[in-house]
C-alpha positions in Angstrom: 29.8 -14.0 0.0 26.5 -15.8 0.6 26.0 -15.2 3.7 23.5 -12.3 3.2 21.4 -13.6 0.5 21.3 -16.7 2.6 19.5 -14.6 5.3 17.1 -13.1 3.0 15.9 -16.4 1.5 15.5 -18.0 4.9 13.9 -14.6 5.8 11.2 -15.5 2.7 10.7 -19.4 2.3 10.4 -22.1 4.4 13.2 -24.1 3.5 16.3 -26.5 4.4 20.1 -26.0 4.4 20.5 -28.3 1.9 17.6 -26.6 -0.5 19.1 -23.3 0.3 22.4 -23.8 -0.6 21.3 -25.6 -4.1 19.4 -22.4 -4.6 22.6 -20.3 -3.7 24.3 -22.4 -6.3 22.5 -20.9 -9.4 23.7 -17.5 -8.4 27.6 -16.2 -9.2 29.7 -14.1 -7.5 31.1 -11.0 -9.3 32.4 -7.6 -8.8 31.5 -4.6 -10.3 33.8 -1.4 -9.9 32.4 2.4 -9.2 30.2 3.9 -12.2 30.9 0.6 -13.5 27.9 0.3 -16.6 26.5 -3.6 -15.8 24.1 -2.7 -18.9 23.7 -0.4 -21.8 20.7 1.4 -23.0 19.2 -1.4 -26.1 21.2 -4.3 -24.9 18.9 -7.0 -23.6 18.9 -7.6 -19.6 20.2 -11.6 -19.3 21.2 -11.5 -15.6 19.5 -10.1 -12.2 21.8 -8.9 -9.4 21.5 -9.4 -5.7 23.4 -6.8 -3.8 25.4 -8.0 -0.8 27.7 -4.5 -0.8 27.5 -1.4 -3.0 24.8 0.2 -4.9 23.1 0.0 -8.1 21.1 2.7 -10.3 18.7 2.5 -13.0 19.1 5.5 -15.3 18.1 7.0 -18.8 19.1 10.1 -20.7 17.6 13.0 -22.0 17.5 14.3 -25.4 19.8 17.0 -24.1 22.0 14.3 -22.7 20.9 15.1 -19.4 21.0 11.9 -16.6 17.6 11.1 -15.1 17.9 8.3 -12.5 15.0 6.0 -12.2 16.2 3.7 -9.6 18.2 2.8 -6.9 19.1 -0.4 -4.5 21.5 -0.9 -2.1 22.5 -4.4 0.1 20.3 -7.0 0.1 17.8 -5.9 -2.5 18.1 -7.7 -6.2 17.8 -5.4 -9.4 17.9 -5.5 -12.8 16.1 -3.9 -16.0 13.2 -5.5 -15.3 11.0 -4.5 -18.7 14.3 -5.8 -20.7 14.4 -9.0 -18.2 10.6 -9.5 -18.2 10.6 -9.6 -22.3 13.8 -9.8 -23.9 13.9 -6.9 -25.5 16.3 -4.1 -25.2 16.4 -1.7 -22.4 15.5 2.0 -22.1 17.8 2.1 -19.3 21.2 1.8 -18.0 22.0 -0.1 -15.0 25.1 1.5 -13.3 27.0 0.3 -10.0 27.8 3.8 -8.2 29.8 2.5 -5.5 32.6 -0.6 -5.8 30.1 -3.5 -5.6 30.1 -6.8 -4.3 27.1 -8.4 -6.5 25.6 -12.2 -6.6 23.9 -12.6 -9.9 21.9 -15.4 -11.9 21.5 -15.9 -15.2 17.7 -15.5 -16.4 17.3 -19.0 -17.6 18.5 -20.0 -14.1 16.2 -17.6 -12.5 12.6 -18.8 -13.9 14.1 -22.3 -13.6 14.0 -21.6 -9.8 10.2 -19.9 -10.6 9.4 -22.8 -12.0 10.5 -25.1 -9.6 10.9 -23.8 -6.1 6.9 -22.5 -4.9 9.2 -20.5 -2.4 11.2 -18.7 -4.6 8.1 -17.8 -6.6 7.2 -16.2 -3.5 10.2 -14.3 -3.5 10.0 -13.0 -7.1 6.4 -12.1 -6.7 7.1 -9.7 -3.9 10.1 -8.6 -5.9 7.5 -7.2 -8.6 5.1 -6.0 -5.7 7.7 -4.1 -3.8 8.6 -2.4 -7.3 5.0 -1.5 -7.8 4.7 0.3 -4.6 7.9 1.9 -4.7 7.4 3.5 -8.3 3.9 4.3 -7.7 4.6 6.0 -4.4 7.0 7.6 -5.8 4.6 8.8 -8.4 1.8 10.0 -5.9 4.5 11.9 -3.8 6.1 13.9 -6.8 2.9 15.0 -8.1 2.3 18.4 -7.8 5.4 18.7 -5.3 7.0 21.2 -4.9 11.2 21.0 -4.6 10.7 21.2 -0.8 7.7 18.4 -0.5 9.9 15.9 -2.7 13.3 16.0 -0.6 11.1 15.5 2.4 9.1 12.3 1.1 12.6 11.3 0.1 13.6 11.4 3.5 10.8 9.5 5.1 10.2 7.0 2.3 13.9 6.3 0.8 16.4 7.7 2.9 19.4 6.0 2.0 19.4 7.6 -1.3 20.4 11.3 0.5 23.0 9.3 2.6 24.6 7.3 -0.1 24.7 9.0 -3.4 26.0 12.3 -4.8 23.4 15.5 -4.9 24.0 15.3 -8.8 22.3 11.9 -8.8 19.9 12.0 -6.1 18.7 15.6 -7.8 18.3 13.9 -11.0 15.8 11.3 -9.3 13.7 13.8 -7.7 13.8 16.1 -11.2 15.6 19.0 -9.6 18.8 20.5 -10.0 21.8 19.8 -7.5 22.2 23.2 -5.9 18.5 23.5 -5.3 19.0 19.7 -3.5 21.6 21.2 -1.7 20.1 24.7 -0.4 17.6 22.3 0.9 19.8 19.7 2.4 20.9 22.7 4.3 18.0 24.0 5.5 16.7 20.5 6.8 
């Protein structure tokens, strides 16, 4: 159950077995079940997720009740409703697992004890935060003033599992258009 977060701490700090698998300790297997909801819109994010099988999506609702998704990560990536982890306060967002997942989580106390304590693991959570920078503002710079067309193809070079691996309905509703037009695409690509 380890064995992949294992490889992506070794793959990130310079450290022993015997470090690595005290830092492996803090974090607790558990299983989350298709559309499973890991967190509700105002509840108040107390755990972040490493992925070792499934996938995970951030999401919010419209007024009209309409489902926008914000976010998604697959294996090996950690997630969580960073804003609501960050501060405390309630989320904006749901956190949904949209495939049967096999998840490693730790508790936020746990978490910043590691900051804290382990210069390598502040490493890790500093490129965490970097890596979500980049990938939202990327996002940002590639949807603006896109047309329908332009945003399935920077989907495909910059985030191509998200085509592979989730429905149209979801992957339409993170590049703001609607499922059929995602599909007469799909089609023509």
């Amino acid at each position: 159950m380890y064995l992949i977060l294992r490889k992506f701490l070794e793959s990130k700090m310079e450290i022993d077995s015997q470090t690595l698998d005290a830092v492996c300790s803090y974090f607790k297997p558990f299983k989350a079940k298709r559309n499973e909801i890991l967190l509700n819109y105002n509840q108040v994010s107390r755990h972040y997720y490493f992925i070792n099988k499934g996938s995970i999506r951030l999401f919010t609702n419209t007024q009209e009740g309409h489902e926008i998704s914000r976010y998604f990560a697959f294996e090996g990536n950690f997630v969580t409703a960073l804003p609501s982890f960050i501060d405390q306060q309630p989320a904006e967002e749901f956190m949904q697992a949209i495939e049967s997942s096999e998840l490693l989580r730790i508790s936020r106390e746990d978490f910043y004890h590691l900051v804290d304590t382990m210069p390598g693991f502040t490493k890790i959570y500093t490129e965490i935060l970097e890596l979500g920078f980049i990938v939202a503002q990327k996002r940002i710079y590639g949807f603006q003033g896109s047309d329908a067309m332009q945003k399935v193809r920077w989907i495909i070079q910059n985030q191509p599992k998200i085509l592979v691996r989730v429905s149209n309905k979801l992957a339409a509703s993170y590049l703001g258009i609607s499922p059929s037009t995602l599909s007469r695409i799909k089609a023509k690509l």
